[in-house]
N, C-alpha and C positions, 0 to 999 in steps of 0.2 A: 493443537492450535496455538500456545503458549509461545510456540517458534516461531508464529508463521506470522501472527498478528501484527501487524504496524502496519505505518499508512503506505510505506515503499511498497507492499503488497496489495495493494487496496484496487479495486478497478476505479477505484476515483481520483485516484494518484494523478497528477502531472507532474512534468518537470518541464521546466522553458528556461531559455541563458538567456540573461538578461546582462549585455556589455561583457564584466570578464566572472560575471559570477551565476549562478545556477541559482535560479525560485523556483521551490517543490509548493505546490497549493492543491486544494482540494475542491475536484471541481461540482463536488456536490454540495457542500460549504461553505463553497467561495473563501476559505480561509487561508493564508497561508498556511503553510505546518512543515516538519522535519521529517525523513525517512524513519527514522526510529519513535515518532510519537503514534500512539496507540488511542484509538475512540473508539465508543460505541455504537457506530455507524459501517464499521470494518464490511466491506462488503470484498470477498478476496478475487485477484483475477482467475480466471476458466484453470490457468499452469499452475496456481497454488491448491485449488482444490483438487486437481489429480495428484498433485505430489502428495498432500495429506489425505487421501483414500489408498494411495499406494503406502502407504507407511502403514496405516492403520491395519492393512491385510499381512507385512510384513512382522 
């Protein structure tokens, strides 16, 4: 999980361009946030939990 964790992974992740730049926010926190930040709210998308149940059998 230690790989997988961050909000880029998250099913609550968004990303929107706004003009010439990209806002990543969180749409169950209404917060902004970064790819790489990590909360206790991590809920992963459906493709991240298969990749870590394929590993974990590997």
């Amino acid at each position: 999980m230690k790989d997988f964790h961050c909000c880029a992974t998250c099913m609550h992740f968004k990303a929107e361009r706004k003009s010439d730049s990209m806002v990543y926010y969180c749409s169950r926190l209404g917060y902004e946030t970064k790819t790489n930040y990590k909360f206790n709210c991590w809920t992963p998308k459906k493709s991240i939990i298969e990749l870590m149940e394929k590993l974990k059998k590997s």
